[in-house]
Legacy VTK file of the C-alpha trace (Angstrom):
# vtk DataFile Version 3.0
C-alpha trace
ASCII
DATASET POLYDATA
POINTS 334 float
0.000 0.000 0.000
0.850 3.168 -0.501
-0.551 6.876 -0.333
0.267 10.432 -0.072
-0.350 13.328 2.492
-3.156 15.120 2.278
-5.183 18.015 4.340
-3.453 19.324 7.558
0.359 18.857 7.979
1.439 16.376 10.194
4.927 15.942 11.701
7.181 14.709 14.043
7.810 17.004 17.309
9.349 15.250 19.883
12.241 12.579 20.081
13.743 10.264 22.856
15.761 7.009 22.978
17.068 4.916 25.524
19.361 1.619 25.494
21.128 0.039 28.252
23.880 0.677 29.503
25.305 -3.144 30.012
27.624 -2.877 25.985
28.927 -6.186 24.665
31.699 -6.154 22.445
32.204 -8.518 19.807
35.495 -9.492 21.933
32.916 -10.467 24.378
31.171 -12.594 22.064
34.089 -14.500 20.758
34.576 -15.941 24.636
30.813 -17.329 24.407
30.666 -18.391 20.721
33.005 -19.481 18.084
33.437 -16.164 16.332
35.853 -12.834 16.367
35.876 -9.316 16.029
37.044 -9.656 12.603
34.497 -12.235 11.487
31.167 -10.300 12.810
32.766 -6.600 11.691
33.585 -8.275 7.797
30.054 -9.527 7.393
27.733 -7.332 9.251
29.867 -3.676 10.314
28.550 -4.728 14.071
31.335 -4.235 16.327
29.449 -3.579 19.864
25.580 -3.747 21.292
23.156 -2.934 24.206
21.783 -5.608 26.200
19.190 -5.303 28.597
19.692 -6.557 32.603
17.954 -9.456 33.714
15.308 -7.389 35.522
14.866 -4.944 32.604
11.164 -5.796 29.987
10.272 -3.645 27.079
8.594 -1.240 29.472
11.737 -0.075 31.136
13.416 0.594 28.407
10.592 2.359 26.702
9.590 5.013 29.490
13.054 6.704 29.423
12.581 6.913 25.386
9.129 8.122 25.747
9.833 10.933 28.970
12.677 12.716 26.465
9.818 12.052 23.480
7.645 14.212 25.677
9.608 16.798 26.709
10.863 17.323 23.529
7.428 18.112 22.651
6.788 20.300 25.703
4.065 18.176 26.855
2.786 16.060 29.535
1.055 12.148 28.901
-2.048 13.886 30.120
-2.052 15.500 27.019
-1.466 12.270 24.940
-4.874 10.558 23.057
-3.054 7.757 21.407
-0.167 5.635 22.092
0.997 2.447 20.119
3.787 0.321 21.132
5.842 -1.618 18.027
7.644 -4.349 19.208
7.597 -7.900 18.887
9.080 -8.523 22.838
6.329 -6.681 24.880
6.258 -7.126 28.762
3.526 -10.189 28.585
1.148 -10.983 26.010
-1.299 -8.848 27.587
-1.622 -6.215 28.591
-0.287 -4.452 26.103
3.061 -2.445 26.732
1.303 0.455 25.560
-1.098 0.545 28.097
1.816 -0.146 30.502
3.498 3.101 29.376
0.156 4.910 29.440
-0.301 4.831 32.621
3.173 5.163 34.036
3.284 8.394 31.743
-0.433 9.472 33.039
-1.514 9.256 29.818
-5.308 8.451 31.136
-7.612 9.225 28.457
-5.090 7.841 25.347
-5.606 4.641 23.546
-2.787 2.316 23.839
-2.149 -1.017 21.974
1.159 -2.978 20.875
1.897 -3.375 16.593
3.657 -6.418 16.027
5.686 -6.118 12.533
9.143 -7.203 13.460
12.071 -4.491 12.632
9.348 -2.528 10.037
6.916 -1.917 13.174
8.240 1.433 14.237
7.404 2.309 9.937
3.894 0.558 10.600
3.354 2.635 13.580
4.083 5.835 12.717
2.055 5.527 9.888
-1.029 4.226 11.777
-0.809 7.302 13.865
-0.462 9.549 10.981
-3.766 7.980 9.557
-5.102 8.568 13.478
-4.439 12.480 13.124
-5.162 12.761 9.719
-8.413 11.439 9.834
-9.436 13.262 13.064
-9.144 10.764 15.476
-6.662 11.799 17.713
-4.468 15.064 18.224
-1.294 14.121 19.703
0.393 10.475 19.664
3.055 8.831 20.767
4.345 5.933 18.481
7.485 4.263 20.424
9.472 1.426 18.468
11.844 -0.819 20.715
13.145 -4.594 21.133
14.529 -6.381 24.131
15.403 -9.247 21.557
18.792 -10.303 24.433
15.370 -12.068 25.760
14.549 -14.448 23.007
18.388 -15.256 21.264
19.823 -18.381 21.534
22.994 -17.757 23.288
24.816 -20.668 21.665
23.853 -19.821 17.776
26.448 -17.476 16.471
24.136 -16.929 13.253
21.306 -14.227 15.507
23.580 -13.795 18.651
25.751 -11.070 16.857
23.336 -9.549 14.928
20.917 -8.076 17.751
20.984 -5.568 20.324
18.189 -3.725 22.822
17.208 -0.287 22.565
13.957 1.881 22.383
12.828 5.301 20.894
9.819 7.803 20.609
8.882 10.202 18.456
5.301 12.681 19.743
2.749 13.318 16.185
1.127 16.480 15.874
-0.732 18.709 13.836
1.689 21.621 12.556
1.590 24.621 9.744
3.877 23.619 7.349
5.989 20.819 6.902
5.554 17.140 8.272
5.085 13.678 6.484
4.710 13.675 2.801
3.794 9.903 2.437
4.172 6.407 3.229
4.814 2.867 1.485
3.896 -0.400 3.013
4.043 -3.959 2.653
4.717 -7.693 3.444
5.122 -10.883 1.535
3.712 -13.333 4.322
5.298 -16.400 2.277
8.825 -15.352 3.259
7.764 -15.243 6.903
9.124 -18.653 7.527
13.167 -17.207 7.088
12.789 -14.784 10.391
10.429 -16.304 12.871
9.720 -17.196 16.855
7.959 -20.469 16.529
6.499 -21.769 19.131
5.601 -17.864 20.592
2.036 -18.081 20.106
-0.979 -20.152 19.837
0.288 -22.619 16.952
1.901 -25.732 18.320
5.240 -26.904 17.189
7.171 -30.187 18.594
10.419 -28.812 18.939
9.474 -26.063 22.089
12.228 -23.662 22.065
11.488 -20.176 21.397
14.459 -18.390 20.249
14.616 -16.421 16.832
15.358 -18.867 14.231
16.948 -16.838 10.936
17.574 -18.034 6.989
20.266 -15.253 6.299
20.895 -15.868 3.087
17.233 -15.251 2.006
16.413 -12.322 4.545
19.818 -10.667 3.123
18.489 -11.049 -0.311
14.755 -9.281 0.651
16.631 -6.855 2.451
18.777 -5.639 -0.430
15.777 -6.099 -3.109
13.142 -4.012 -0.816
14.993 -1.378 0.490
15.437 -0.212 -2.675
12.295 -0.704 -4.394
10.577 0.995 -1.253
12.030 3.819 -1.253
11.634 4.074 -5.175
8.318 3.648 -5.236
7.678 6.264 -2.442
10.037 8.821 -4.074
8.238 8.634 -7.040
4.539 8.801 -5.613
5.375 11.824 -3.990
7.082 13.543 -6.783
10.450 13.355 -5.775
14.093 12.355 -6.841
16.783 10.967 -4.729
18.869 13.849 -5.255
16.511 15.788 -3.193
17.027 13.679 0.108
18.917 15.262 2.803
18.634 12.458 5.556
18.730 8.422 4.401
17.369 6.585 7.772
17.718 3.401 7.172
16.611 -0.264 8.998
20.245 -0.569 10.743
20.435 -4.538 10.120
24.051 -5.029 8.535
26.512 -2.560 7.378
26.610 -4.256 3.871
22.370 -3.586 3.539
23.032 -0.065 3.846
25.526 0.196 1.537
24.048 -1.891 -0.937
20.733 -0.072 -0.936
22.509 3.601 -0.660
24.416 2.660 -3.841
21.283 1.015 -5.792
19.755 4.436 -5.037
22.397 6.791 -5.577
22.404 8.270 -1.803
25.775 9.880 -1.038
27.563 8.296 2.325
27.298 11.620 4.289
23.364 11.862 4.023
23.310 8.307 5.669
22.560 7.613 9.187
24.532 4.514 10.562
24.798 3.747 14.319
24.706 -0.347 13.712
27.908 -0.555 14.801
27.039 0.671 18.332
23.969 -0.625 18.533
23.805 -4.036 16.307
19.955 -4.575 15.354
17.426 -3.396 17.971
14.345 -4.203 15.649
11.535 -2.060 15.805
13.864 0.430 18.194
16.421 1.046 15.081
15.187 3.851 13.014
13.942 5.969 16.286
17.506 5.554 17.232
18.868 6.712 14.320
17.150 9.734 13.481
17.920 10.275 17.375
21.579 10.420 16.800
21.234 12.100 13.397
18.915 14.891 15.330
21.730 15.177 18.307
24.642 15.714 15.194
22.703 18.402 13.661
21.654 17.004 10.629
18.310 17.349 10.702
17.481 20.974 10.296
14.222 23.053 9.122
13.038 21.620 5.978
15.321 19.170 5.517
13.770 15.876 3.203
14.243 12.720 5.397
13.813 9.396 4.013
13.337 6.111 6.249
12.892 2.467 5.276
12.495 -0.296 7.383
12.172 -4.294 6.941
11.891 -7.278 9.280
9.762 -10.374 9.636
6.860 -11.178 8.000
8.399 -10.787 5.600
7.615 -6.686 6.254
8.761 -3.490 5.306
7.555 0.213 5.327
9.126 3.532 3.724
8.247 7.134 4.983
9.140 10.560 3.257
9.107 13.978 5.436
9.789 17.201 5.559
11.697 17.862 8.973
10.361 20.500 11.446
13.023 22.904 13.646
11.257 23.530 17.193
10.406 27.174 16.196
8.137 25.416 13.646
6.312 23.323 15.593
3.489 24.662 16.037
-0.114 22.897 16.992
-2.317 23.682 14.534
LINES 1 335
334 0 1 2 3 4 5 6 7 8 9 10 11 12 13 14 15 16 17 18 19 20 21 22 23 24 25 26 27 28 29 30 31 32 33 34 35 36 37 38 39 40 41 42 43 44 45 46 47 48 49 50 51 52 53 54 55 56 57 58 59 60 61 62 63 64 65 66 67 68 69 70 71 72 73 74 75 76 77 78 79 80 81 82 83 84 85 86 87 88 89 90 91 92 93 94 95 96 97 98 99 100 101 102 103 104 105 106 107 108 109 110 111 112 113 114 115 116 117 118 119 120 121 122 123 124 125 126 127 128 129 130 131 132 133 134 135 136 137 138 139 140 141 142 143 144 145 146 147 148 149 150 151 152 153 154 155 156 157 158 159 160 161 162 163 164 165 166 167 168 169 170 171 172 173 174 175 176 177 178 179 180 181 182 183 184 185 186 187 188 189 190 191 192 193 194 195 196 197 198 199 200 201 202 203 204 205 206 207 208 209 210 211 212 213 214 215 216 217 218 219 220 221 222 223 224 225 226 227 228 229 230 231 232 233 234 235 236 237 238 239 240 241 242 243 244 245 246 247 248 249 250 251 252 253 254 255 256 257 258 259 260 261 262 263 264 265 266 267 268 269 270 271 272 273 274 275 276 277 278 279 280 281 282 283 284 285 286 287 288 289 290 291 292 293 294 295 296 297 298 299 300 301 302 303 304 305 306 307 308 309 310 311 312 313 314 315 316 317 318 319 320 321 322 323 324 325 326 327 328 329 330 331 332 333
């Protein structure tokens, strides 16, 4: 699917992240597993993660994201009508996280439910809530994308242990004059689902009962590299736009060699691409949030500028968004 602004502008206006503050090198790794420094940084640009502490769910790592979110914004929960959650490692099956972070945050009157669309959810999200606001529903939401995926590895398979971290992030939706999202691209092709999956998770039964993230590389590597492209393209196009014209490439930080694959398929210089995988290693639906985070905190998102994000994860899922950024002197509730 995919679909154009129309009507009010709608943009981003307040930003927070969190991740732990445990960091595991990839020295680390190599005394648990049979791997090196030199073997995880050649194939995936990884050279350190976050992991979560025993005690830590999704919720604790979300509320610190969503706080700096809010005072970004200059706001309060109270003030908050909708809230949705991506992640595919909430605190329990229910209740949902979201409603867990509502009410820690005092957000009392919001609606609050968890989007499950592995790394692409935080894409999903934000473009439910823009469809929210657009079409009158709600005024101000919060749409928080973060992973605790340290939870559901298997600590003995070298193949998902070095590829995944845990972080969270937060971005506050409102109404504004000028500026804001431009349009959005979505999709999933459900037969692939079977290369990134959690069997045994849910309601289907499976003989074999461990639950830890089972990966076909190979094939997600080749999705990844195919739809990051064609996403973007596709979304460029719709809204009348070139490549040329993007200031800020945010893209799904899964492996070092994605990003550069898909910056060179679509002709996106290295300095207008965000990359903090090698701090952070995958954190799922928590990656892009943290991105444009770090890309906010080095300046490079200023008034105006044309920001581009594309995620992908399981399903086999993946979502594009194109906006125009808004400075803080700009945002301004319509």
């Amino acid at each position: 699917m995919i679909g154009t602004a129309n009507g009010r502008p709608i943009s981003i206006t307040g930003l927070g992240c969190y991740v732990p503050d445990r960091v595991l090198s990839n020295d680390d790794l190599a005394q648990m597993v049979d791997t090196s420094d030199e073997w995880i940084m050649e194939r995936t640009g990884i050279r350190e993660r976050r992991v979560a502490a025993p005690e830590q769910a999704m919720s604790d790592l979300a509320l610190p994201a969503c706080e700096q979110a809010l005072e970004d914004a200059g706001m309060r929960g109270a003030d908050l009508d909708l809230i949705i959650m991506a992640t595919v490692t909430p605190d329990m099956a229910f209740p949902a996280t979201a409603a867990i972070l509502g009410d820690l945050l005092g957000a009392t009157e919001a609606a609050c439910y968890d989007l499950s669309a592995g790394c692409t959810g935080f894409m999903y999200a934000l473009a439910q809530a823009y469809g929210m606001l657009a079409g009158g529903l709600a005024e101000r939401a919060l749409v928080v994308g973060g992973d605790v995926l340290s939870k559901i590895l298997d600590w003995t398979d070298r193949s998902t242990l070095v590829l995944f971290g845990d972080g969270a992030g937060a971005v506050v939706l409102e109404n504004v004059r000028g500026g804001g999202f431009l349009g959005f691209e979505l999709g999933a092709e459900g037969a692939g689902g079977v290369h990134l999956w959690l069997p045994g998770s849910g309601s289907r039964h499976f003989d074999d009962p461990e639950t830890f993230v089972k990966m076909n590389g190979r094939e997600v590597f080749k999705f990844a590299t195919r739809i990051l492209v064609s996403s973007a393209e596709k979304l460029l196009r719709e809204c009348g736009r070139s490549v040329e014209e993007v200031d800020v490439y945010v893209p799904h930080q899964a492996n070092v060699r994605i990003i550069d694959h898909a910056a060179r398929k679509l002709g996106i210089p290295q300095d207008r691409i965000v990359v903090n995988v090698d701090r952070y290693g995958n954190t799922s639906s928590g990656s892009i949030p943290l991105a444009l985070a770090d890309a906010e905190a080095e300046g490079r998102l200023r008034d105006g500028s044309l920001v581009l994000m594309t995620g992908m994860g399981a399903g086999l899922t993946w979502g594009s968004s194109l906006m125009h950024w808004t400075e803080q002197q700009e945002r301004i509730a319509a």
